[in-house]
N, C-alpha and C positions, 0 to 999 in steps of 0.2 A: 577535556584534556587536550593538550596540547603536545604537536610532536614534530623533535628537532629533528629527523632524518635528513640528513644532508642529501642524500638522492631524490626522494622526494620533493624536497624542498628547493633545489634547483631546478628540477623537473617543472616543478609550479611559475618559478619564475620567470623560464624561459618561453613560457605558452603566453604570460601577458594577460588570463584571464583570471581575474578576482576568484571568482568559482573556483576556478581551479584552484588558487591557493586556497581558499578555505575549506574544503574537500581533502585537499590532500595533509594539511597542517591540525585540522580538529576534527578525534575519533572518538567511539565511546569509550564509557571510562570502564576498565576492568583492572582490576588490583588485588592484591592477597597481603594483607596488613597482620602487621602484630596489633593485639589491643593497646599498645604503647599509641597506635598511629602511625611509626615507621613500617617499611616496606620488608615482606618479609623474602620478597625476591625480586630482582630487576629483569625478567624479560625483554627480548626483545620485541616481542607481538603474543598479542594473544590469539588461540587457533577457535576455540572456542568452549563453553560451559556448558552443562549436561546436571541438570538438576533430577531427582529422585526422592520420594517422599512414600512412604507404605504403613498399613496398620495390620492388626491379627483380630479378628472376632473371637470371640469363641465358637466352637466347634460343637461343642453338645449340646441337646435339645434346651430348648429354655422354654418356660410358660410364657404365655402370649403377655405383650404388654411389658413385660418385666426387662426388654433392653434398653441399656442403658450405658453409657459409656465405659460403666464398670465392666462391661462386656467387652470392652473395643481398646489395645493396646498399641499405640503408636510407635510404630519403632524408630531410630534415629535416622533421618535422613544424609543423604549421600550425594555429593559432590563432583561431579568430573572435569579437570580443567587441565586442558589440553592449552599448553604455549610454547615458547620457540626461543634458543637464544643463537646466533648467530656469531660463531670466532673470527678472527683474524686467518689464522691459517690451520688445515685440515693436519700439517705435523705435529701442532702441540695444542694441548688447553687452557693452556696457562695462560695466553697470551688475549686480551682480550681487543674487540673490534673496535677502537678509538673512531673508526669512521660513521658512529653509529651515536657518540659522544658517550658512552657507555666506558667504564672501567669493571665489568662483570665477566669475568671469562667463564668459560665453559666447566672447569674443575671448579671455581667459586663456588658457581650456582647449585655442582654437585655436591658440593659440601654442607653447601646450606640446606641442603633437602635432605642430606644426613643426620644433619642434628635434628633438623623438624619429624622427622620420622620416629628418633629416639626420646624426644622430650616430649612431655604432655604440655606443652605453651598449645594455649588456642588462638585463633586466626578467624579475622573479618574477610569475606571475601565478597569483595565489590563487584557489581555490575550494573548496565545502563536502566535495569530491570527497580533494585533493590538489593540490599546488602544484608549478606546471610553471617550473625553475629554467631561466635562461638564453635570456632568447628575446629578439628584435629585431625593431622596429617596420617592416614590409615598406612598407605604403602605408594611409591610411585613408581613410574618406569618411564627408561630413555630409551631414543634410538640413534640413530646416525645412519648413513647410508651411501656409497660410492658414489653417487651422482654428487650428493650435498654434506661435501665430508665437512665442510667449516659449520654447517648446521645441526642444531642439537634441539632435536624434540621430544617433550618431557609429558607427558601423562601422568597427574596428581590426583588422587585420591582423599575426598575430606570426607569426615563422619562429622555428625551433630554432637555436641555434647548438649545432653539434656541436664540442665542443672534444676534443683528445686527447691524450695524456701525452706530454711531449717527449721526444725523442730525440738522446742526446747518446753522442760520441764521445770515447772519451779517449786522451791517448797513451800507452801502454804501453810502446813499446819505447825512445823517445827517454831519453835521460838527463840531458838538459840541456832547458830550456824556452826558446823564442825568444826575443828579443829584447827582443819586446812584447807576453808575456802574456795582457794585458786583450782585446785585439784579436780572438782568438782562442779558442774555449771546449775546440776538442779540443787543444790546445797542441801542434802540428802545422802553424801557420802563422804566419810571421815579418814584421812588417813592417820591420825595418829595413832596412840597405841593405847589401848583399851584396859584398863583396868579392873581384875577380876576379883573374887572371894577366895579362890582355890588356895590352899598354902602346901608347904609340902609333907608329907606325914613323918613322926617322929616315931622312933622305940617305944615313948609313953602311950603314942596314940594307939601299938599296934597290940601293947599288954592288955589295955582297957580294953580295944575292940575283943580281944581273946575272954579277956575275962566275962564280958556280957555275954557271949555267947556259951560261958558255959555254964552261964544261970538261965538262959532261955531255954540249955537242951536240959536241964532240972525242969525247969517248969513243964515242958514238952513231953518229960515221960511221964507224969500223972495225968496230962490231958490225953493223952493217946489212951491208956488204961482205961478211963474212964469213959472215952468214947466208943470204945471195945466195947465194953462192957455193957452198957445202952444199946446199942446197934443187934445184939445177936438175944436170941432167946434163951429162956436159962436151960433148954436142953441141951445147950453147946455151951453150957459155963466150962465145961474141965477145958474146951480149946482154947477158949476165949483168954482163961488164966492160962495156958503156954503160951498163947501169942504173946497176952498182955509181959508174960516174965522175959518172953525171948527180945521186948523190943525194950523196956527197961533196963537190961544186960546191955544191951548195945549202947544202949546211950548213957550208960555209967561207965561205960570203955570206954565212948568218944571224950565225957569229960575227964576221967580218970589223966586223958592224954591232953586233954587240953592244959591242966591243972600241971602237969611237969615242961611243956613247951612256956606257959607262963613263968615257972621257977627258971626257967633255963636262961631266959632273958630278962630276971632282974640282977 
């Protein structure tokens, strides 16, 4: 990279040593990119990067032999990149240090780390090292200070985003595809509307179902009687004949009522 500082760059000139121009005109490259490729800030120097990279094992005993990376959790690595921008003057921010060929002032840059902090846009962040793809702006922080009130130094914070290959289902066995295709990516789910047997019951439906039931509780009281009657030995025949009358009485009541609830509702 190359660097127009006009201070430096007259400095170089004025000494007459080649070295020293190219010394002072070409530094390494560090940069914080959108994945567009444009820059997602213009600094005026970089202070420097702070790489960070951790995993979790597991913690509970395990059989011998049996570790395996299924054991071992890599958590997202973490970024620290300390840079610098430099104003025009310590009364305002706005105003940005043209002697630097920069049009970035001091409120720009802050604004730009505003939105980066609230939007999930991920960022390349270059170095002379290797370029770490895919990372998101966690939190930053500025400072300023009485000695260097036109300068602003910014402490960013990046996380990893760990992305991973999606995982998709397909239908194999169906032979036909719902409904509503789009809706659906394993084509195994339908949103249209389902068509059922159910209809809605009518008065006819509800005499019939009345009236069967009150041929089942007929048929019911000779099966009871009879099952009585089997079941007990015939030294308990006199109870067996109350029980068997007391529950035939009953179920010629129930029909009895079923047989005027029918009349009622034709």
């Amino acid at each position: 990279m190359f660097s127009l500082n006009e201070t430096t760059l007259l400095s170089a000139l004025n000494s007459g040593n080649i070295f020293s121009i190219i010394n002072s005109t070409v530094y390494p490259s560090y940069g914080i990119y959108l994945k567009s490729g444009a820059k997602a800030v213009s600094p005026t120097s970089f202070l420097g990067i702070e790489y960070g990279a951790d995993a979790v094992s597991v913690s509970a005993p395990i059989e011998g032999g049996s570790y395996t990376t299924y054991n071992k959790v890599k958590r997202p690595a973490l970024i620290r990149v300390v840079f610098t921008l430099e104003g025009w003057t310590g009364f305002s921010g706005g105003i940005p240090n043209i002697t630097n060929f920069s049009l970035t002032s001091r409120s720009d840059l802050l604004s730009s780390l505003d939105r980066m902090v609230s939007s999930a846009d991920l960022y390349d962040i270059e170095t002379p090292d290797t370029t770490y793809e895919d990372y998101d702006l966690q939190r930053y922080n500025y400072r300023t200070s009485s000695q260097d009130v036109t300068l602003l130094t910014v402490e960013a914070i990046f996380q990893a985003v760990m992305q991973e290959a999606e995982v998709g289902i397909a239908n194999t066995t169906a032979k036909s595809q719902p409904a509503k295709n789009d809706t659906s990516r394993g084509g195994s789910v339908s949103s249209g509307n389902v068509n059922t047997n159910a209809s809605d019951a009518t008065i006819d439906d509800v005499k019939g179902a009345l009236a069967g039931l009150k041929s089942s509780l007929s048929s019911a009281a000779t099966s009871v009687a009879t099952s009585v009657s089997t079941a007990v030995s015939s030294s308990t025949k006199g109870i067996t004949n109350a029980i068997n009358s007391a529950a035939e009485s009953s179920i010629n009541d129930l029909s009895q009522s079923i047989d005027e609830l029918v009349k009622g509702l034709s």
